[in-house]
C-alpha positions as CSV (number, residue, x, y, z in Angstrom):
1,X,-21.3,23.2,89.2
2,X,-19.2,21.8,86.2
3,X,-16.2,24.6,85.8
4,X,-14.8,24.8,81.9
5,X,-11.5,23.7,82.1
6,X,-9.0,25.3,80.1
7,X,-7.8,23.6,76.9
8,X,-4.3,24.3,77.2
9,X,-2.1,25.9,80.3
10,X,-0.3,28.9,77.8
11,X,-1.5,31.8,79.9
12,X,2.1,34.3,80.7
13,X,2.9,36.4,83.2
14,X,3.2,39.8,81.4
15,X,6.4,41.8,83.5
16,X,6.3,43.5,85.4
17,X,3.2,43.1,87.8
18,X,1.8,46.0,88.9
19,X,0.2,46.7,92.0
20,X,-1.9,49.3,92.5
21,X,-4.8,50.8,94.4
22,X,-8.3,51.3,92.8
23,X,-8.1,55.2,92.7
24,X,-4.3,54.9,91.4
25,X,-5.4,52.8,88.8
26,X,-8.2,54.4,88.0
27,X,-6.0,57.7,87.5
28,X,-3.1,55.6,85.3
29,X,-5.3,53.7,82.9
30,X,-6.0,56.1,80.1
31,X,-7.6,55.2,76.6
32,X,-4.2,54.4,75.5
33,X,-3.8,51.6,78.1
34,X,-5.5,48.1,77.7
35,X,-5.7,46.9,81.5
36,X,-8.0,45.3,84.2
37,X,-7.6,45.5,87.5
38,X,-8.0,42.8,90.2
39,X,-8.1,43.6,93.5
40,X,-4.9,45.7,93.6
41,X,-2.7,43.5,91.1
42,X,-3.1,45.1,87.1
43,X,-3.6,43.0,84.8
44,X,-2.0,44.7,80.8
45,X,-3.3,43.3,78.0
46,X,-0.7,41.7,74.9
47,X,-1.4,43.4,71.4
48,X,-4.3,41.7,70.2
49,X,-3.9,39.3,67.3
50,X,-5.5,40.5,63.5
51,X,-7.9,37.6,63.8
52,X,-8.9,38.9,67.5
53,X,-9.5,42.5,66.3
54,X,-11.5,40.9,62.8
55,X,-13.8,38.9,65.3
56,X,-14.3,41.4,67.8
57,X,-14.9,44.0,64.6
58,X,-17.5,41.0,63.2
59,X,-19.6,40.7,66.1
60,X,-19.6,44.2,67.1
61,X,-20.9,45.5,63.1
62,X,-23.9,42.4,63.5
63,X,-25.0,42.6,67.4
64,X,-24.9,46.6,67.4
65,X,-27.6,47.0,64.8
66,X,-29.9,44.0,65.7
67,X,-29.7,45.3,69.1
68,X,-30.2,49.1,68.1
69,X,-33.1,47.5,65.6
70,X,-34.4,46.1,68.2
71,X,-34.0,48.7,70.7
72,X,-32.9,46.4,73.2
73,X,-29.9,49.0,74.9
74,X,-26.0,49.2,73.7
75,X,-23.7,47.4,72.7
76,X,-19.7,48.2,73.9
77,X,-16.4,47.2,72.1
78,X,-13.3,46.5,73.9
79,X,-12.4,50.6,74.8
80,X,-14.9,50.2,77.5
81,X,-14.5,49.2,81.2
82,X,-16.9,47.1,83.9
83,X,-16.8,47.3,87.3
84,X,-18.0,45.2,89.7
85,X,-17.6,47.1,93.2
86,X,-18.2,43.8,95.5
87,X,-15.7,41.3,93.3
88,X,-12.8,44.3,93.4
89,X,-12.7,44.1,89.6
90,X,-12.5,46.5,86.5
91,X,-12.6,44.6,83.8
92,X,-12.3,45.3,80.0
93,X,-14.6,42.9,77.6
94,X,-14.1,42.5,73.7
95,X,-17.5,43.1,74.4
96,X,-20.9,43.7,76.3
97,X,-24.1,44.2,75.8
98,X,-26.9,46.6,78.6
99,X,-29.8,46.6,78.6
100,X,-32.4,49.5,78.2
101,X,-33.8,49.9,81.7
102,X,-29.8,49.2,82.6
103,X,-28.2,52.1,80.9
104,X,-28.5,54.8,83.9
105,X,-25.4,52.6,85.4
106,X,-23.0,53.7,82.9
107,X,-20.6,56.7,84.1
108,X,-18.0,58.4,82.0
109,X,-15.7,55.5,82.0
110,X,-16.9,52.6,83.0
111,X,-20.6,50.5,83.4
112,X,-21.2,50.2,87.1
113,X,-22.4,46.5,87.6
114,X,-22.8,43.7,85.8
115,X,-23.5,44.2,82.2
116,X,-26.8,41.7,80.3
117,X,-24.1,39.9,78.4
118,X,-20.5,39.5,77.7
119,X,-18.6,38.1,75.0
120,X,-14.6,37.3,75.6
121,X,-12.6,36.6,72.7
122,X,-9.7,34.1,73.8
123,X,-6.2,34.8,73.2
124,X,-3.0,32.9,73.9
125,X,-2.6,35.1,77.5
126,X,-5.6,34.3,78.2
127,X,-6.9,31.0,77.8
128,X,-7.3,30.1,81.3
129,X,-8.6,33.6,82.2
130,X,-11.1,33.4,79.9
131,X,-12.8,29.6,80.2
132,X,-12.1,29.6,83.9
133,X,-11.6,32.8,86.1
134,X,-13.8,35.2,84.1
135,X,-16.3,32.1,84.0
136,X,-16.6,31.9,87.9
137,X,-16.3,36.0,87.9
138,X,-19.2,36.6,85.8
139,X,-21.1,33.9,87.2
140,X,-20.4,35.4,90.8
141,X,-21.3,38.9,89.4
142,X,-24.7,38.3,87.8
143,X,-23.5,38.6,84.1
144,X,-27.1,36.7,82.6
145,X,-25.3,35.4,79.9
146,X,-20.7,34.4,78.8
147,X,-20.4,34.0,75.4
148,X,-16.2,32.6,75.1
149,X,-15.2,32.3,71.3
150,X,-11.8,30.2,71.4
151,X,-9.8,31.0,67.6
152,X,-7.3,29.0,68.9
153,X,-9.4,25.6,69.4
154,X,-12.0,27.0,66.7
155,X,-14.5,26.3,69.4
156,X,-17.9,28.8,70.8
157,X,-19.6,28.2,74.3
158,X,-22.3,30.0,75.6
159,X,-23.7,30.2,79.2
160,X,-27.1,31.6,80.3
161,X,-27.6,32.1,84.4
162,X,-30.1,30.2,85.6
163,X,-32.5,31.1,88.8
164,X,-29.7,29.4,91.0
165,X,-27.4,31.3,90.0
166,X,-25.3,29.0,87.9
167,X,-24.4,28.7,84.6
168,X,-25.7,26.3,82.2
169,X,-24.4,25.7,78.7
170,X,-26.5,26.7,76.0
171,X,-27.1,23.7,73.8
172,X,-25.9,24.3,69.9
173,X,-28.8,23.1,67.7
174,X,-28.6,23.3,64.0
175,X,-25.5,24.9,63.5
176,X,-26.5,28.0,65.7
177,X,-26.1,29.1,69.3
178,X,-29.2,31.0,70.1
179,X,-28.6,33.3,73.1
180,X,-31.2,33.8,75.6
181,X,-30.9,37.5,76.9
182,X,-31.6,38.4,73.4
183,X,-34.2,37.1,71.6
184,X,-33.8,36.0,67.7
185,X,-30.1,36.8,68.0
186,X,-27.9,33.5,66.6
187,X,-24.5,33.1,65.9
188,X,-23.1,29.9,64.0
189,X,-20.0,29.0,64.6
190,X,-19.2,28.1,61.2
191,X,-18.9,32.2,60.4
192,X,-16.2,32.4,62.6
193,X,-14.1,30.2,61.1
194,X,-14.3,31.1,57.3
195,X,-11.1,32.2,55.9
196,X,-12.9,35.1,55.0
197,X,-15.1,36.6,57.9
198,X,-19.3,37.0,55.9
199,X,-20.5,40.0,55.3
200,X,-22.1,41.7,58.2
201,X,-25.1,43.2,56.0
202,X,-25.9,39.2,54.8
203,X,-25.6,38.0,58.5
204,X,-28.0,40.7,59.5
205,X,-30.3,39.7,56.3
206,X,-30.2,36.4,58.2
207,X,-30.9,37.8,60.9
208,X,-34.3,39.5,60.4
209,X,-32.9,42.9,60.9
210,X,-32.1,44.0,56.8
């Protein structure tokens, strides 16, 4: 299995690090508290960047309605939490996508599992985290498909899970990455790096859903 390698070591230590048990943390992370846990140490997340939250704000506006369209499930922002019981994780997305016949493992704050498909939006705390650890994490979990959009390298990979259990990069053709959990959903990467972000009512045009 080829690993992504980070494309530059700027990931910080964010003081002070907290330990904590699951039930602890479970009872100290409130809505106002951007955190994952990982097997006991906590994780808090750096104020995200405008250009994060405009991304993350992009992609949520054009994969929520072709997915409600579609009525293919839900898709969650970066408020919500995953957990993945075996791995000792609770993890918090810029976002996720379940499917229908999934939804039954969401509780009250958190999905219980591993969600259809996750998108992480790379910041400067978190370049390694992102291409390499959440890589093998979701991999290891059963996450069918890791979008990782990289502002910082203006770069978009994608990864469907294969019947081995591995990811394999899914190949860009014409401008567009075409995912494979959900069918007729693209995204070029092109959008992303507009000065201005496109309209999400002429992506979805584009898309087939308008």
């Amino acid at each position: 299995m080829t690993v992504r390698e980070p494309i530059a070591e700027v990931e910080r230590e964010i003081p002070p690090r907290l330990r904590m048990t699951e039930e602890e943390f479970v009872e100290w992370c409130d809505e106002d508290i951007k955190a994952e846990w990982v097997d006991g140490e906590v994780i808090v997340a750096s104020p995200a960047s405008i250009q994060h939250v405009r991304l993350a704000n992009f992609l949520v506006k054009i994969l929520g309605p072709f997915v409600e369209r579609r009525g293919l499930g839900e898709v969650f922002g970066p408020e919500a939490m995953i957990r993945f019981a075996t791995l000792r994780r609770r993890r918090v997305p810029d976002l996720f996508f379940i499917a229908g016949d999934r939804l039954s493992l969401l509780r009250p704050n958190h999905f219980e599992g591993a969600p259809d498909l996750i998108v992480e939006i790379v910041s400067p705390d978190s370049v390694s985290r992102d291409w390499r650890t959440k890589y093998l994490e979701y991999e290891s979990a059963g996450v069918r498909e890791y979008w990782v959009i990289d502002p910082l390298a203006r770069q978009v990979e994608a990864y469907a899970l294969g019947d081995d259990k591995q990811y394999s990069l899914i190949e860009e053709k014409d401008g567009a990455i075409r995912s494979t959990v959900l069918t007729g959903f693209c995204l070029k990467p092109a959008w992303l790096w507009e000065e201005s972000l496109p309209g999400s009512l002429d992506i979805l045009k584009e898309l087939g859903v308008l």
